[in-house]
VEXTI-643793 format. One record per residue (C-alpha): residue in one letter; x negated, y, z negated. Coordinates in Angstrom, 2 decimals. Example, Ala and Ser with C-alpha at 12.3 -4.5 7.8 and 13.67 -1.06 7.14 Angstrom:
REM residues 2
 aa      px      py      pz
  A  -12.30   -4.50   -7.80
  S  -13.67   -1.06   -7.14
REM end
This chain:
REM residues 447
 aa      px      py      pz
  X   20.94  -16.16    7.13
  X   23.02  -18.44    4.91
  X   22.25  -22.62    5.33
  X   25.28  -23.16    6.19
  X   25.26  -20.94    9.39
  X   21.42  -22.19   10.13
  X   23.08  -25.52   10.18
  X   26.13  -24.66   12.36
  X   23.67  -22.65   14.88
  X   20.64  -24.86   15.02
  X   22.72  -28.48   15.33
  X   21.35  -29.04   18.03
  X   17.53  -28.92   17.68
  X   18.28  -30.89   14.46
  X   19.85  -33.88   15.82
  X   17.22  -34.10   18.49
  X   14.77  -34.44   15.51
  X   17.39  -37.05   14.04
  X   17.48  -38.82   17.42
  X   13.90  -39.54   17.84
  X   13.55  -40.88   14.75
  X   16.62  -43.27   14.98
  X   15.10  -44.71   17.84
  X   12.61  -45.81   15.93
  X   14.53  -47.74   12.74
  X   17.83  -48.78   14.48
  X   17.17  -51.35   17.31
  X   19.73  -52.19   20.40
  X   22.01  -54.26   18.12
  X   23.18  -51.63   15.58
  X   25.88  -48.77   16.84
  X   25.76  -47.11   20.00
  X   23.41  -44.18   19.81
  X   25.75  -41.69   20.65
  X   27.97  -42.81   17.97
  X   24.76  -42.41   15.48
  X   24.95  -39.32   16.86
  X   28.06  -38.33   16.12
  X   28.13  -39.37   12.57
  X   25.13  -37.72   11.62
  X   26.73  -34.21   13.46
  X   29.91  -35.05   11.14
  X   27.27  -35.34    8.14
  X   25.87  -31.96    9.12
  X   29.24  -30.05    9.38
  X   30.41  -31.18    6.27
  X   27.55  -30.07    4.25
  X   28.01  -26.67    6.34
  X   31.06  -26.53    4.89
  X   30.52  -28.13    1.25
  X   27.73  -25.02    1.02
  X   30.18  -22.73    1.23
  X   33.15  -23.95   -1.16
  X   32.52  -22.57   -4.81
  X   30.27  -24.70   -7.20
  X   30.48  -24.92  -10.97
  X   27.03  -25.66  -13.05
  X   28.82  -28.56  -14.17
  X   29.73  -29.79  -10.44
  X   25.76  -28.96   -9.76
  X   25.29  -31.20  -12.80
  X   26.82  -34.21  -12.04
  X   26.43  -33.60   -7.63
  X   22.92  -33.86   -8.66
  X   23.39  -37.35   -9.93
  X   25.45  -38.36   -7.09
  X   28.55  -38.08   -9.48
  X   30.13  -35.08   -7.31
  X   34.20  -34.97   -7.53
  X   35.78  -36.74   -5.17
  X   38.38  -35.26   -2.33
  X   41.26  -37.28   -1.48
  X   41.14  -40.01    0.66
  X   38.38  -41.58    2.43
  X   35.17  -39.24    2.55
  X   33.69  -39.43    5.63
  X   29.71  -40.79    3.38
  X   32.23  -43.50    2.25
  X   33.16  -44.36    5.57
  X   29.77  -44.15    6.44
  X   28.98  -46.83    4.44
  X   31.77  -49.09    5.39
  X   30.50  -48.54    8.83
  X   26.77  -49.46    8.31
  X   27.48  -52.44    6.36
  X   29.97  -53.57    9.59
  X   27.45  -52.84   12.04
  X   24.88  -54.78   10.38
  X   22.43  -52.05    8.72
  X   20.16  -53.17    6.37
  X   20.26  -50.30    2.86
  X   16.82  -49.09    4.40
  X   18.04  -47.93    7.61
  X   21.28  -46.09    5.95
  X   19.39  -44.55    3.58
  X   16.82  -43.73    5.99
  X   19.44  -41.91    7.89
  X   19.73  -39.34    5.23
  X   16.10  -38.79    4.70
  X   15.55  -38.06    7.93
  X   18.38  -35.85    8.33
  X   17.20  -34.06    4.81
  X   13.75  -33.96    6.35
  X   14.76  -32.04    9.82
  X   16.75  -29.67    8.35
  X   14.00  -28.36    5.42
  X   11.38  -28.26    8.12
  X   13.65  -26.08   10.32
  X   14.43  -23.97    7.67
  X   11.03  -23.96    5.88
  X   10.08  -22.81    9.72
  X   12.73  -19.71   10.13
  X   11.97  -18.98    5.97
  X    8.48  -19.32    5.13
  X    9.36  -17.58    2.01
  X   12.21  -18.92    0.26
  X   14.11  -17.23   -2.89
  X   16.66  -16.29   -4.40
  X   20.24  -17.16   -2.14
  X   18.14  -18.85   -0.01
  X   16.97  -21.21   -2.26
  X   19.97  -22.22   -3.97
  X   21.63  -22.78   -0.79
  X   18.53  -25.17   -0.03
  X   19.30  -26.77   -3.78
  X   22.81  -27.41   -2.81
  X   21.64  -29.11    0.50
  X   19.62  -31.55   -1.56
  X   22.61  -32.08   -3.93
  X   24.90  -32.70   -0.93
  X   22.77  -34.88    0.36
  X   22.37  -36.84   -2.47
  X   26.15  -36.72   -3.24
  X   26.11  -38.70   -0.02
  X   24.07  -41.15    0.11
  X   25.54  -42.35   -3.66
  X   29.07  -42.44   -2.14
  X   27.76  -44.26    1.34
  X   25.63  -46.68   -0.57
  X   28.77  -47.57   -3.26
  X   30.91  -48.41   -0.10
  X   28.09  -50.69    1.64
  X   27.42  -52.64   -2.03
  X   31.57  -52.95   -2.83
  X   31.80  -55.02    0.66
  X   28.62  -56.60    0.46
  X   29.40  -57.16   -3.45
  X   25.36  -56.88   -3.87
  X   25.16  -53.95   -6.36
  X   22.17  -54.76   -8.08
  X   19.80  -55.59   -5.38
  X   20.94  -52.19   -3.26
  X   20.44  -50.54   -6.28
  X   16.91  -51.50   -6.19
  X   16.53  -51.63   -2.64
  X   17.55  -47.45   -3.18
  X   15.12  -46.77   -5.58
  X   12.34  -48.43   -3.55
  X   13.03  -46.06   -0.83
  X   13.61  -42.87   -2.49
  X   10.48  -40.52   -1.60
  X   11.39  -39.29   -5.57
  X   10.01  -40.95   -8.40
  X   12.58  -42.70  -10.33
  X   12.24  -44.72  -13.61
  X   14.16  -46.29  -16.18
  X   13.16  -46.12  -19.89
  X   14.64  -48.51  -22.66
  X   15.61  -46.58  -26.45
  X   11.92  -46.28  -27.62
  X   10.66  -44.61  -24.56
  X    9.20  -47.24  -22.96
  X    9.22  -47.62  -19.34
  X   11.17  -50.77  -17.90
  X   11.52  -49.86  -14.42
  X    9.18  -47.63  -11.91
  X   10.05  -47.34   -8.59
  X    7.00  -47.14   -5.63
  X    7.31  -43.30   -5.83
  X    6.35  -43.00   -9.93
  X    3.10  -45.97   -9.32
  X    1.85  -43.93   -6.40
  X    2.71  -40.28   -8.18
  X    1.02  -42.22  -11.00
  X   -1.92  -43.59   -9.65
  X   -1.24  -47.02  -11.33
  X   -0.34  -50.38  -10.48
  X    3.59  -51.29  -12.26
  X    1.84  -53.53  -14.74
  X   -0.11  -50.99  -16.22
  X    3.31  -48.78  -16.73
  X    6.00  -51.10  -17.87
  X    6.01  -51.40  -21.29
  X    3.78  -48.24  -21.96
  X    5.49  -45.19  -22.91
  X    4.80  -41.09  -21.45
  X    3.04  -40.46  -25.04
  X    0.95  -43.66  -24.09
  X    0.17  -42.71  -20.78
  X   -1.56  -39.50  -22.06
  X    0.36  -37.41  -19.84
  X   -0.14  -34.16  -21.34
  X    3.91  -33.17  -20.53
  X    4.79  -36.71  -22.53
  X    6.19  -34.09  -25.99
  X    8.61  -32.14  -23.92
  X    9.87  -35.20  -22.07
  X   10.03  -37.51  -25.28
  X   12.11  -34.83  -26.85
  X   14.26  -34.78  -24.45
  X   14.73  -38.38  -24.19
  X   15.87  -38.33  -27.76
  X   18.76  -35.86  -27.03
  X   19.74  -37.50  -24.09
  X   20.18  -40.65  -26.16
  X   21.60  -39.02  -28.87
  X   24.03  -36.75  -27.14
  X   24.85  -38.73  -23.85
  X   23.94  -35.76  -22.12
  X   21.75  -35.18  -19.03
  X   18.34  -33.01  -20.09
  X   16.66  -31.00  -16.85
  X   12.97  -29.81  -17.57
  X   10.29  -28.79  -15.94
  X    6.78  -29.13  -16.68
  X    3.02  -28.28  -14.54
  X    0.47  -31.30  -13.53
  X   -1.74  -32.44  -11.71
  X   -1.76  -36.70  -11.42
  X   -4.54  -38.68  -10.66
  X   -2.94  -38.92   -7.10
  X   -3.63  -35.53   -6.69
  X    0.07  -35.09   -5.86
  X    1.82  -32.28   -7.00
  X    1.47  -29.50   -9.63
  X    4.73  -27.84  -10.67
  X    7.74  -30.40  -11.45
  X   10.96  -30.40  -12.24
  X   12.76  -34.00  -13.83
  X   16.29  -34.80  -14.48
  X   16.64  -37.28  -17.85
  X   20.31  -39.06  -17.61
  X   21.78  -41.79  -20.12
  X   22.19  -44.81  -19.10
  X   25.62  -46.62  -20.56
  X   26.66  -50.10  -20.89
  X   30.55  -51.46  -20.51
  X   30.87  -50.07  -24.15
  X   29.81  -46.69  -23.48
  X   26.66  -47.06  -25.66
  X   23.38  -45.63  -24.33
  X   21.17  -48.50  -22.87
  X   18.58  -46.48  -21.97
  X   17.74  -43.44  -19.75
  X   17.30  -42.86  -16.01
  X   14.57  -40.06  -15.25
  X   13.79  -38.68  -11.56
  X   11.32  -36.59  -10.89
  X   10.91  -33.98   -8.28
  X    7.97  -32.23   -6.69
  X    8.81  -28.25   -6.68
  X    5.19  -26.78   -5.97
  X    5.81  -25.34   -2.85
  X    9.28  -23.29   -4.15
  X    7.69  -22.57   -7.37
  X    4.95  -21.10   -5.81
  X    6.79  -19.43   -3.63
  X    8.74  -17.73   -5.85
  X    5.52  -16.84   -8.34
  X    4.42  -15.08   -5.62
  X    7.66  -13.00   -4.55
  X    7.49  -11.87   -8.69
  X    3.78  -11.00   -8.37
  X    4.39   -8.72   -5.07
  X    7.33   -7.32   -6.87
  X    5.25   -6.33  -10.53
  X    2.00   -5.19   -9.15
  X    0.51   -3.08   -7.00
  X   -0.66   -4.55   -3.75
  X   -3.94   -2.77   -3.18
  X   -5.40   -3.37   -6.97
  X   -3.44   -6.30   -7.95
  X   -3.09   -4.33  -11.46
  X    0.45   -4.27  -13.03
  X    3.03   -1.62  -11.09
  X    5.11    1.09  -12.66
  X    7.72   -1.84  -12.82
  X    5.57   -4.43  -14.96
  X    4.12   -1.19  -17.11
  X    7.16   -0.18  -18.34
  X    8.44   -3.21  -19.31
  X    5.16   -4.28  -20.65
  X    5.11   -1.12  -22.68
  X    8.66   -1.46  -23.91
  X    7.70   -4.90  -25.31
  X    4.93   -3.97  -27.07
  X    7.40   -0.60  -28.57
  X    8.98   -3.21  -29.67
  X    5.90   -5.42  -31.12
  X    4.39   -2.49  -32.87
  X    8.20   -1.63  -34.74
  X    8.58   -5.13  -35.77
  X    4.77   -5.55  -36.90
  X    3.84   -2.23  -38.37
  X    0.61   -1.49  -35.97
  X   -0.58    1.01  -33.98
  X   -0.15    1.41  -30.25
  X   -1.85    3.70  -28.04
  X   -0.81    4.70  -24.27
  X   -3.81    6.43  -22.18
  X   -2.83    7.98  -19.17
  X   -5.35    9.16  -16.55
  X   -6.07   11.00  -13.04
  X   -9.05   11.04  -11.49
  X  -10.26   14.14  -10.24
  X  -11.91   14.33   -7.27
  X  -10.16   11.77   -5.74
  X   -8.30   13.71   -2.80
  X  -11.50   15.44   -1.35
  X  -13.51   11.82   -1.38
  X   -9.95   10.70    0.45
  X  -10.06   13.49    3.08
  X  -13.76   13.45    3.30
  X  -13.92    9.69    4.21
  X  -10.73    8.45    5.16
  X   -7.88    6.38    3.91
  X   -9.86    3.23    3.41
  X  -12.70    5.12    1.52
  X  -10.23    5.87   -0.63
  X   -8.49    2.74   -0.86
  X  -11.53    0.69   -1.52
  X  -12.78    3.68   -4.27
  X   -9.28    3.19   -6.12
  X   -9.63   -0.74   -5.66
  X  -13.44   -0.31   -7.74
  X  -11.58    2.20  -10.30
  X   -9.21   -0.55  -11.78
  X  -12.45   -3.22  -11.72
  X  -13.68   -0.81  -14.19
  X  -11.09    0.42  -16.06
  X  -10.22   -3.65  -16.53
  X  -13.55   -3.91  -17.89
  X  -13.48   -1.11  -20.34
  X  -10.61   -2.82  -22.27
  X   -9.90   -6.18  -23.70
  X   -7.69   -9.40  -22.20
  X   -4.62   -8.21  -24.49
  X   -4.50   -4.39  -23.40
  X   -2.89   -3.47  -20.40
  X   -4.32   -1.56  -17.39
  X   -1.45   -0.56  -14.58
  X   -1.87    1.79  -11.02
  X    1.14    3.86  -11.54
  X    0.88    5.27   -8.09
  X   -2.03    7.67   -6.07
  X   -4.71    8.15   -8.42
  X   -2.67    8.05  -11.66
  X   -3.72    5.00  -13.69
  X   -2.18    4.10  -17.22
  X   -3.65    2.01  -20.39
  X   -1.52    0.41  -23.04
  X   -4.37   -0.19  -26.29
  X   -2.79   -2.56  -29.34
  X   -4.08   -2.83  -32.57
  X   -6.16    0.49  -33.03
  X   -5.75    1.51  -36.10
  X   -7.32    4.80  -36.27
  X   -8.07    7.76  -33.31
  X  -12.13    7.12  -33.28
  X  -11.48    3.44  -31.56
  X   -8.57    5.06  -28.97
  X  -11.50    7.63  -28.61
  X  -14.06    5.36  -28.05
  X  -12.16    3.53  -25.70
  X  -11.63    7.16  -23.71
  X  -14.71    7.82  -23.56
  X  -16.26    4.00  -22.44
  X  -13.53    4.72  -19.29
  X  -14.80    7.89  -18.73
  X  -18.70    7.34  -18.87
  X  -18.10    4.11  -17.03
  X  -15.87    6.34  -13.59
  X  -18.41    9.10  -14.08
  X  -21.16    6.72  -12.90
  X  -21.57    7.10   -8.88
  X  -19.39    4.69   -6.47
  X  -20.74    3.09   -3.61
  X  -18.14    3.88   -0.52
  X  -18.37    4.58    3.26
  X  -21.99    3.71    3.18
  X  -22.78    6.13    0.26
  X  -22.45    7.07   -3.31
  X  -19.54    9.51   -4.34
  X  -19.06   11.22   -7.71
  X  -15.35   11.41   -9.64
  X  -14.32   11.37  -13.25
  X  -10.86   11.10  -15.12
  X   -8.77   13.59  -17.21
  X   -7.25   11.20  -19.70
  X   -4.03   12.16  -22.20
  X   -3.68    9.61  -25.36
  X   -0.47    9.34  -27.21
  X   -0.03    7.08  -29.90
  X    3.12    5.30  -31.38
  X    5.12    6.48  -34.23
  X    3.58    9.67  -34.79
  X    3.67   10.94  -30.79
  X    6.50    9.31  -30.14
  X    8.75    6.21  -30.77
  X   10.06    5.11  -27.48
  X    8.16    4.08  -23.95
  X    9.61    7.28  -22.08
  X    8.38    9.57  -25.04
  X    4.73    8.04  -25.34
  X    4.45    8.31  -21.68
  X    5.83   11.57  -21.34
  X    3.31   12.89  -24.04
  X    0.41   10.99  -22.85
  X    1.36   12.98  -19.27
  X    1.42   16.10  -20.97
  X   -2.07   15.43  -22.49
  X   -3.88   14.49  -19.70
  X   -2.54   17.94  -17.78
  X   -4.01   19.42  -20.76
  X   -7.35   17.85  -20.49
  X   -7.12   18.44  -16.25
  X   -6.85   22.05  -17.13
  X   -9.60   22.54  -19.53
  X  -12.09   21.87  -16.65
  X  -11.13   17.71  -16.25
  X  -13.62   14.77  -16.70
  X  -12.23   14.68  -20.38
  X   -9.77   12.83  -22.88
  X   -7.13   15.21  -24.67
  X   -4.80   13.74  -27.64
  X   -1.03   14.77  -27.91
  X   -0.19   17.19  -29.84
  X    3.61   17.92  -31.01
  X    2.96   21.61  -31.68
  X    2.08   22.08  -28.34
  X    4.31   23.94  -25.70
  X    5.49   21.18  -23.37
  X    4.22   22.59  -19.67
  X    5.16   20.78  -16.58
  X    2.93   20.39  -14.17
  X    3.04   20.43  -10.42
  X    4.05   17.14   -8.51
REM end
């Protein structure tokens, strides 16, 4: 399901979230509840809607900053603010308004889409912007009436739950909001002045560079970068570096804002890892082989060495599989890759093409005696007994070796001939490595 239809259908449960917290921030003297109410339904709709209109990166961009374009007229976050300021709000309580709203809705959806991706998440991104869009065009209302722009400014970036600071031209921090000294773990006085590359932060490079083009181009810079502070909080984030400009348009300095993405980072790691490998031996799919072996193709053309591509069935397999059941089997095929993964280095490749076919991509040997020493180590190493369904059981591997240029110069070839190989080797009694050879007829064996 879309956000935007999430929000339309579950309105309801989220403004009883909303409620209970307003009850505790707004007390008898601020606007009629039901009123609150109504606003923050408006506030709602109108991102509902606002997720569905079309978005350019550019509108992301600057809806990211709070710098969204404009409709015509009055929007109703401007009138928001007016409203606030009228009804005697302190810039806590407004802005709290839109936390909590931001906060109901994520949980709700975090609860209906424990995994979010793709769609899904950029709908969620555009929520954030929205929100954010908001709260810069409520807050500019409330400080034009109470002509107090610098202290709501700061009263803001106090309550932001998002680390915000400001550095000057040479990188040094001037500004840190509560959010960046508790991220931190330090007290202001030990950041302002300091720079990143000061701080020791080990992400301070990437971020000083793009400082630098931010200043020099009066351009936002969006990077992303993976820690772990001394708070403990966090471990993948993403920060936003905008120019600051003076009544001259001349950088002053830079803004930067931080933002904690762990949880959708993860998230998404995890969806790509499902997707590439296979689920029972965690080794690299048919998916992540072939484009593993397609890059290295590629590798070996551009840097003149060798690349081998072992492919292998173990025979045997079915009649341990009917013998002792599925989850024999499974767990047999589970110890298979532990060994094959231990018969070659970090750099080569091991994948679980499907069943009991398993594949090897070898770089760097240079001759056929270390491919065929490399066979052999796999085959002496699944020709020693496993230990399943409370006993041992004997199998071994037929294994066909191809080798690029001279057996072929592109993935579907080498594989193809490595195939070929090990049906070769299957039928000359198994348990044995056989090496491609072009003269040979090319058979095709049985699926």
């Amino acid at each position: 399901m879309r956000l935007a239809n999430f929000l339309r259908a579950e309105i309801e449960t989220i403004l009883k979230d909303w409620e209970s917290f307003a009850r505790t921030i707004f007390d008898d003297g601020n606007t009629a509840k039901a009123e609150l109410r109504d606003h923050a339904r408006d506030m709602l709709l109108e991102i509902a809607d606002n997720l569905e209109s079309h978005q350019s990166a550019s509108e992301q961009v600057a809806k990211s900053k709070g710098h969204g374009a404009k409709k015509e007229g009055v929007s109703w976050a401007e009138v928001h603010g007016v409203d606030r300021q009228a009804s005697g709000f302190s810039v806590i309580e407004t802005v709290s308004e839109f936390r909590v709203l931001r906060a109901s809705v994520v949980s709700h959806w975090a609860k209906a889409h424990p995994t979010i991706a793709g769609q899904q998440l950029e709908d969620l991104t555009r929520f954030h912007e929205a929100i954010d869009q908001a709260v810069a065009e409520s807050l500019e209302q409330y400080a034009l009436i109470k002509e107090m722009e610098t202290r709501l400014f700061g009263a803001v970036l106090i309550a932001s739950p998002d680390p915000i600071y400001v550095l000057d031209l040479n990188g040094r921090f001037v500004y840190a909001n509560s959010a960046t000294t508790s991220l931190f773990a330090m007290k202001a006085k030990a950041i302002i002045g300091k720079s990143i590359v000061d701080l020791g932060f080990p992400f301070a490079q990437g971020l000083q560079r793009g400082l630098e083009k931010v200043i020099a181009d009066q351009t936002t810079h969006r990077g992303k970068f993976v820690h772990t502070f001394a708070s403990g909080q966090g471990e993948r984030f993403e920060y936003l570096l905008a120019p600051v400009l003076d009544e001259h348009q001349n950088t002053e300095a830079a803004v930067c804002i931080f933002r904690d993405i762990t949880e959708q980072a993860l998230a998404a790691e995890k969806i790509w890892h499902n997707a590439h490998h296979d689920l029972l031996t965690g080794l690299p799919n048919r998916r992540l082989f072939r484009d593993r072996l397609e890059q290295e193709v590629k590798h070996a053309n551009r840097s003149r060495l060798p690349l081998s591509v072992l492919f292998m069935d173990l025979d045997g397999f079915k009649a341990v599989n009917d013998a002792h059941g599925h989850d024999a089997g499974d767990r047999l095929l589970s110890a298979v890759a532990q060994r094959l993964t231990e018969c070659v280095r970090e750099v080569d490749t091991v994948a679980r093409l499907g069943g009991d076919e398993f594949t090897v991509i070898l770089t760097g040997a240079k001759q056929y005696k270390d491919v065929e020493l490399v066979a052999q180590k796999i085959i002496d190493a699944l020709a020693v007994p496993f230990h399943v369904a409370q006993q041992f059981v004997q199998i071994s591997a037929s294994i066909g070796i191809t080798s690029y240029p001279q057996d072929g110069s592109t993935p579907e070839a080498l594989l193809e001939g490595a195939d070929q190989a090990m049906y070769k080797a299957k039928k000359s009694g198994a348990n044995r490595m056989c090496f491609f050879d072009t003269s040979d007829p090319i058979e095709k064996h049985p699926a």
